[in-house]
MARSE-626417 format. One record per residue (C-alpha): residue in three letters; x, y, z; residue number from 1. Coordinates in steps of 0.1 Angstrom, whole numbers. Each point is the difference from the previous one (the first is absolute). Layout:
r=Ala east=X north=Y up=Z k=NUM
...
END
This chain:
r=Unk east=2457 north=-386 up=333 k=1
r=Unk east=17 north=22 up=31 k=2
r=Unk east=32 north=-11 up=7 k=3
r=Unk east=-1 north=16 up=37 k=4
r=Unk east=-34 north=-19 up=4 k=5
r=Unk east=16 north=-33 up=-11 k=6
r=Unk east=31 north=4 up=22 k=7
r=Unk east=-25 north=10 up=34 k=8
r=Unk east=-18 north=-31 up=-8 k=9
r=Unk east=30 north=-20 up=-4 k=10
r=Unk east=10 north=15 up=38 k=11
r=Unk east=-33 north=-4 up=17 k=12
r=Unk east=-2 north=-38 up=-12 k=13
r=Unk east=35 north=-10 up=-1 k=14
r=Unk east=-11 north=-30 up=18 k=15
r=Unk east=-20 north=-14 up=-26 k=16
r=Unk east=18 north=-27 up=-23 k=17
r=Unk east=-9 north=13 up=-33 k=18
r=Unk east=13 north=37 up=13 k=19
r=Unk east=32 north=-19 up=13 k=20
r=Unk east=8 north=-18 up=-33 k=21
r=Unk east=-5 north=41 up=-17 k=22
r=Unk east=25 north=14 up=27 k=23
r=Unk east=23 north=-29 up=-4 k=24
r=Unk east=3 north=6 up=-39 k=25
r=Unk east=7 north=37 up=2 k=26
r=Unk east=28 north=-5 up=26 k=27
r=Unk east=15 north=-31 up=-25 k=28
r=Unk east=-3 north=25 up=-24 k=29
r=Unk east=16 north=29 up=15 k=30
r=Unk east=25 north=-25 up=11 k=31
r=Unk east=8 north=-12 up=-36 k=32
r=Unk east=0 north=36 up=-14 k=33
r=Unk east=27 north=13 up=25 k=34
r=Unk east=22 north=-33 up=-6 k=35
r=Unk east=-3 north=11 up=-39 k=36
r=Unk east=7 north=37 up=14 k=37
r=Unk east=31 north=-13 up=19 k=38
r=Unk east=16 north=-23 up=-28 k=39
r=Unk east=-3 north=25 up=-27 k=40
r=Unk east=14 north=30 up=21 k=41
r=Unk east=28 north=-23 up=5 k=42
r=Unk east=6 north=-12 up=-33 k=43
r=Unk east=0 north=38 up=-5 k=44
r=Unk east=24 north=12 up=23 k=45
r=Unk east=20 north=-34 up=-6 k=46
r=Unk east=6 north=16 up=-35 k=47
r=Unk east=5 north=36 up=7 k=48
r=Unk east=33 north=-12 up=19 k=49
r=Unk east=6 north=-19 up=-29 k=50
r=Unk east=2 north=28 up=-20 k=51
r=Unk east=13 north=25 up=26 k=52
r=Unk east=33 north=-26 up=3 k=53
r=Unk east=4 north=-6 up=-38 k=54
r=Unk east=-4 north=37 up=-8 k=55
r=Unk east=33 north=6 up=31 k=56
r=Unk east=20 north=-30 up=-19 k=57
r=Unk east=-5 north=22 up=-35 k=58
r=Unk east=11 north=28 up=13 k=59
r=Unk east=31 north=-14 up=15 k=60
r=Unk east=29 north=0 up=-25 k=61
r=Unk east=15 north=-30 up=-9 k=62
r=Unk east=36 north=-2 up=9 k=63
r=Unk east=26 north=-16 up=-22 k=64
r=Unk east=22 north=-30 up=0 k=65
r=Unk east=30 north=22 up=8 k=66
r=Unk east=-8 north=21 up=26 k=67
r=Unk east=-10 north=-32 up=24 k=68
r=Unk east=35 north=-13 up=-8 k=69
r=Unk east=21 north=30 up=3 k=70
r=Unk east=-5 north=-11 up=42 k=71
r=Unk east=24 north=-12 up=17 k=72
r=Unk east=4 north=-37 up=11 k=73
r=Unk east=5 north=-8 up=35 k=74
r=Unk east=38 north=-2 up=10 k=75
r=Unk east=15 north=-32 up=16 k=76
r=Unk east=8 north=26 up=30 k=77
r=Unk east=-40 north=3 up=8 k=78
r=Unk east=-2 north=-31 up=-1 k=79
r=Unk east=23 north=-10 up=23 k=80
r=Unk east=-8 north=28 up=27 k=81
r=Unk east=-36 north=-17 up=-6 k=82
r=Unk east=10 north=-35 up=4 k=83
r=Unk east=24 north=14 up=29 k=84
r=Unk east=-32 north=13 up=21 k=85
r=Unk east=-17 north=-33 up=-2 k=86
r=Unk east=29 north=-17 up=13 k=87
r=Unk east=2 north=26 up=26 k=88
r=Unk east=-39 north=-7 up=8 k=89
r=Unk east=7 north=-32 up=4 k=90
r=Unk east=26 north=-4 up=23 k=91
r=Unk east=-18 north=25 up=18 k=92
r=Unk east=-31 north=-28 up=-1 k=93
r=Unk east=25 north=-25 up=12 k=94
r=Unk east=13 north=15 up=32 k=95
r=Unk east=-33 north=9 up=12 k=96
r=Unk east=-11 north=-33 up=-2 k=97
r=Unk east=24 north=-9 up=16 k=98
r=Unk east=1 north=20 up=31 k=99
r=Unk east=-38 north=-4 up=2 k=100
r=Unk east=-10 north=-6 up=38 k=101
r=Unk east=-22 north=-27 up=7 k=102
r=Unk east=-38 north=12 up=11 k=103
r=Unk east=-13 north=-7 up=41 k=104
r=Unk east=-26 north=-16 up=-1 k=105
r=Unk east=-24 north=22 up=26 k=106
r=Unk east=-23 north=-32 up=9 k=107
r=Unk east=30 north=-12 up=17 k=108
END
């Protein structure tokens, strides 16, 4: 049977019911195949950049105990001249709302 013949009859009739229901299935299918297409391409690249991360961790060198320790704690001075600028935010915080000026209403 001629596939091109098939598909012209198919176009000339597409009114016809039992043309319809032939149509109809072929765009389900075509729909179902790319949904396939599209789950598996991303189950695909989903485990490429699997690999492509757990072959950069690999390659990384682990780093010992001792090196992370050898650095330095944070002083009590840091954290004073921290805790120092918040208090210094704050009473900056405080004065403006203090001074605020009350908003005209324009209706008025």
């Amino acid at each position: 049977m001629n596939i091109f013949q098939q598909i012209r009859n198919l176009r000339a009739n597409f009114t016809e019911p039992e043309n319809m229901r032939v149509l109809l299935a072929l765009y389900w299918q075509l729909l179902l195949g790319s949904v396939l297409v599209l789950i598996v391409g991303a189950f695909l690249y989903g485990g490429w950049q699997i690999m492509g991360v757990m072959n950069t961790v690999a390659a990384v060198p682990t780093t010992t105990s001792s090196a992370t320790s050898s650095k330095a704690a944070v002083s009590s001075a840091q954290v004073d001249s921290v805790l120092d600028g918040f208090k210094t935010r704050q009473d900056q915080f405080e004065t403006r709302k203090a001074g605020k000026s009350p908003i005209v209403d324009p209706a008025q």
